[in-house]
Each structure stands twice: as structure tokens, then as C-alpha cells.
Residue, then its C-alpha position, 0 to 999 in steps of 0.5 A: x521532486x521533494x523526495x527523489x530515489x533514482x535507481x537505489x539498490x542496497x545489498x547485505x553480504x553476498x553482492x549478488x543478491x540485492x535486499x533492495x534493486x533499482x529503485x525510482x520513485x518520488x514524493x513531491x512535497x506534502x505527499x504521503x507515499x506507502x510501500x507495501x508488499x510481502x514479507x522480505x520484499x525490501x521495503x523496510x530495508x529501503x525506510x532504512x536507506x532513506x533514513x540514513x541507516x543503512x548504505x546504498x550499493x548503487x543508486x542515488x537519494x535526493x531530500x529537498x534538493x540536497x544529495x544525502x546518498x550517492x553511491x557513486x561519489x560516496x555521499x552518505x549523510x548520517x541520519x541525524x543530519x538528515x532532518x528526518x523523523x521516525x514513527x515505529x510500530x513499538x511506539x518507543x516512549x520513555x516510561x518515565x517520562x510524561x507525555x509533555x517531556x516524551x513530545x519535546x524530547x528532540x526539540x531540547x535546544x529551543x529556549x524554554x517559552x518556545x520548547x513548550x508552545x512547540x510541545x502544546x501545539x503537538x498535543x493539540x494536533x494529536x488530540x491529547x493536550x490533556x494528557x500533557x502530564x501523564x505517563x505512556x503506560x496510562x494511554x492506549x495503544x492509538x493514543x500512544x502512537x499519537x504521541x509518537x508521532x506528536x513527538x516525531x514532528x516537534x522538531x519539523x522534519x523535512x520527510x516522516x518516516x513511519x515503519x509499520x506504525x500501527x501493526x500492534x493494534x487491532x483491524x477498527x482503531x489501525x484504520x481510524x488512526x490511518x485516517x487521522x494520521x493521514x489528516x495530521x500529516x496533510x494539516x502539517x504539510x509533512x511529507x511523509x513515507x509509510x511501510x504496512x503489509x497491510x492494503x486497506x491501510x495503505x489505501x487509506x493513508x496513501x496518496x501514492x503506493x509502491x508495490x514491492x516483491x522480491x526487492x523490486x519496486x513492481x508499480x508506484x502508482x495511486x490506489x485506484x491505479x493498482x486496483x483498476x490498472x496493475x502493471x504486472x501480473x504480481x501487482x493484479x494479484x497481491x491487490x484485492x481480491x480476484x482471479x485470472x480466466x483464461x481469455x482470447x482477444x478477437x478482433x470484431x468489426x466492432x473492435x477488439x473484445x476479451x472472449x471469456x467464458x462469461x461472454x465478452x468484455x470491452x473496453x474502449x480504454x484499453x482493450x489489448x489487440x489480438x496481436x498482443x499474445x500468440x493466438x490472442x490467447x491470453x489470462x484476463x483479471x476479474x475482481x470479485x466486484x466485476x462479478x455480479x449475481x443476477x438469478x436471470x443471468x444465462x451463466x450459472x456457476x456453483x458456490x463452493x466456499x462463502x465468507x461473511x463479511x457483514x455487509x455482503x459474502x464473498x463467494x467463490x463460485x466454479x463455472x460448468x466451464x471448470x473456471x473459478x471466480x470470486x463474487x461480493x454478493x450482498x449478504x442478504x442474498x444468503x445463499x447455500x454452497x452447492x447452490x447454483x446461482x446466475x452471475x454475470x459480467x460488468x467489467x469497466x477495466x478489462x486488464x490483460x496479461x500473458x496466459x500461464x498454465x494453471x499449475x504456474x500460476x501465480 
């Protein structure tokens, strides 16, 4: 691994309560790694214990080899000899300084004729080779944080550090730079590890994501894993939209199916066997894309809140049953609330966890 965190916990104060817990996942080089997760989950703690700025209580941070944090023999390199980039939400540019002298702020000690070739190739990467001599307040904000990171890669970093990079920018331009970002840094063949609370950023940046809650690391897989295979509870419903149906598992000579009350899901991949909860009884993940509205459907269910989302509504819907799922449903099926409707369910990842009584769950 060219990024390798093994079992890193960082505590702040009281030794019992720990801002980041045990830590492990790792980057081969050339990745882009995301961590997501609520507010004060750890996961900006855990940037800053990767970048050197904060110390590890246990656990261990392996970069390119070499051991820059070792909590116990000591070993802490300090950040800036790390070779480690940082990109911030707040962008962090010199005002008075123009673009051109932004860009080639940490790359000083490279003669002149090198310095401004390495600066010219950086603007070229981010697209703003044209505004060399212009001043950061005369940009926007993505092009601002194109800069940033221009600036940030100059000095070729072994690992970039981004920590929530476009939070201060609005829903359309935070998703097309996620893209550019992401094509800029696989280009450069920088690895690179990302903070957001935001999911469609993450999926559109990462090539593996961390969930994190409570200063643990729930799951580090790739996106459609999270989605289609959560490992935890958390992880199913942090990610998405979806609910949690009481089911059974029964044991067919057909093989093991999931009894819910929109019939019975299978699935050969992973279909849990009844012996895998007391009674088979248990709560099954639907997302509102394993939910389908089809009027000849013998399940009916009502609609009692409706979002409009452009291309197709979100719906929520109350089966005769009591149980509540979500439903996309193109929006050109405009339905009204109250309205009774026939669904039905195509469910490709049948994703099963321990049953919890409705006023615990999560």
C-alpha cells in the first residue's frame, strides 16, 4: 500500500473517549480515497493525523514506505517533511499576490527558468493558464479552487490532502469540479485522500470511500459496494435513500428467500439462511430504486409525501401492511398524495440485518 493506516486512534484530553478509534484502510498509489460520514465522526481529525498535524494515540502511518507516525516507538514526522499537500474548503490564497506567484508559492527554492515552467504547467492542468496575472478575488469560486490545488500539486506531493474542497460552492459547480478534480488528479497520478459530508461528491471523486461514525471506520470500500452491499446497519442507511422492512427468511426447496410484505426477494449471491437470525426474523434494506410503481401490481400502497426531483419524484408510500417505503417514480407519472398506487419489487442485492423494534431503529 502506498498509503497504509493500521489500527490509528487519536485521542483529544480525556484518554477514554477517542476522536478517531482503530483505524485501517489503505490507498495504492494513484487512488483517490473519500472519507464521509456526519458531522464529528473523526474524519477530518483523521486528515489531520495523516498530514502530521495532529499526534497518534496508537496505531501506525505508513507513506511510500516510510513510517511517518508510530505510536509506539514515538515516530512523528513533522508535516513538512511529510511531502504532503493540503487543499481547503476556504481556498487560502494570497490576495496580493497574483495567480502565477499563488501557484508557485512552495516551489521558491527551484531556479527561476524551472519555477516558471513548473507554474505554467499547473495552470495548464487546471485550465486557467490565462489568468497567470490576475489576482484571486478577480476569479470565482471553482476557479479559485482550481488554483488552490494548482498550487498544492506544484511542489509534486507524494499524497494530497483535500478537506472539504468545495463546501463553499453551490450543488452544479461542486459536482462538475468533483469530476474535473478527479481527472487532474488521476492525469497527475497523484494519490490523493478527500473529506466531504456530501454523498454524490464522494461517489463522483472517489475510487474507494470510508464511511465513519462516531470515530470509527464502518466500511472502506468502492461505491457500488456501499450502495448494493453495506456492511453495517449505519452504512445502509447513511448511504441513499431507503428503509428497513421487517422480513423472514425461509428456507424453500427452492432455496432461501426474504418473506416481506411485497412478496419474496432472492438472491442467489447472498441470500442470508434462516439460521442467520432467532426465527429467520429479521429487517430487510429496500432502496427506493428496488421499488417500482407498476398500476397492474397486486400491492398497492398510498402516497403520503412526494419530492420533485426534475427527472422523477421521490415518494414515500404506506403499504395496507403499516410498512413505509421509498419509491423514484419517473415524474411524468404525477401522482397525487393520498392516492393509492400498484408497486412492486425488483431487488438485485437482497441486504439483511438484525431485526430492531421500529422505535430503535436507526
Amino acid at each position: 500500500m502506498f498509503l497504509n493506516l493500521q489500527t490509528t486512534s487519536v485521542h483529544y484530553g480525556d484518554p477514554s473517549r477517542a476522536a478517531v478509534s482503530a483505524v485501517s484502510l489503505g490507498l495504492q498509489r494513484g487512488q483517490i480515497g473519500v472519507l464521509i460520514g456526519p458531522s464529528g465522526c473523526g474524519k477530518t481529525t483523521l486528515l489531520r493525523a495523516v498530514a502530521g498535524l495532529e499526534r497518534l494515540s496508537a496505531g501506525r502511518i505508513e507513506l511510500a514506505g516510510d513510517t511517518v507516525a508510530d505510536a509506539a516507538t514515538g515516530v512523528h514526522a513533522a508535516p513538512q517533511a511529510r511531502r504532503i499537500g493540503m487543499v481547503f474548503q476556504d481556498y487560502a490564497l494570497f490576495p496580493h499576490l497574483s495567480v502565477a506567484r499563488n501557484v508557485d508559492f512552495g516551489i521558491r527554492h527551484l531556479p527561476a527558468p524551472q519555477r516558471a515552467q513548473r507554474t505554467q504547467e499547473m495552470l495548464e492542468l487546471v485550465g486557467l493558464a490565462d489568468a497567470a496575472e490576475r489576482a484571486p478575488h478577480q476569479l470565482s469560486g471553482g476557479q479559485q479552487q482550481r488554483i488552490s490545488l494548482a498550487r498544492a500539486l506544484a511542489p509534486a506531493p507524494r499524497l494530497l490532502l483535500l478537506d472539504e474542497p468545495f463546501s463553499n460552492l453551490d450543488v452544479d459547480l461542486r459536482e462538475r469540479l468533483a469530476h474535473e478534480v478527479r481527472a487532474i488528479l488521476h492525469n497527475t497520478g497523484t494519490t490523493a485522500l478527500f473529506v466531504t459530508h456530501d454523498q454524490m461528491e464522494a461517489f463522483a471523486i472517489g475510487d474507494v470511500i470510508g464511511v465513519m461514525r462516531g470515530g470509527l471506520l464502518e466500511q472502506w470500500d468502492d461505491a457500488y459496494a456501499l450502495y448494493h452491499r453495506p456492511a453495517t446497519r449505519f452504512v445502509a442507511d447513511f448511504i441513499g435513500h431507503g428503509v428497513f422492512a421487517p422480513a423472514q427468511v425461509m428456507d424453500l426447496p427452492s432455496g432461501p428467500v426474504v418473506r416481506t410484505a411485497l412478496g419474496d426477494l432472492r438472491d442467489a449471491a447472498a441470500c442470508a439462511l434462516p439460521s442467520a437470525f432467532p426465527d429467520g426474523l429479521c429487517d430487510v434494506l429496500l432502496r427506493a430504486d428496488d421499488i417500482v410503481h407498476d398500476d397492474n401490481a397486486p400491492v398497492k400502497a398510498r402516497i403520503e409525501r412526494k419530492t420533485f426531483r426534475g427527472s422523477e419524484f421521490l415518494y414515500t408510500l404506506r403499504l395496507h401492511s403499516g410498512e413505509q417505503v421509498l419509491a423514484h417514480v419517473p415524474s411524468h407519472h404525477d401522482h397525487q398524495i393520498g392516492e393509492w398506487i400498484g408497486i412492486r419489487a425488483e431487488v438485485d442485492h437482497v441486504v439483511t440485518f438484525d431485526r430492531v423494534p421500529r422505535s430503535a431503529a436507526v
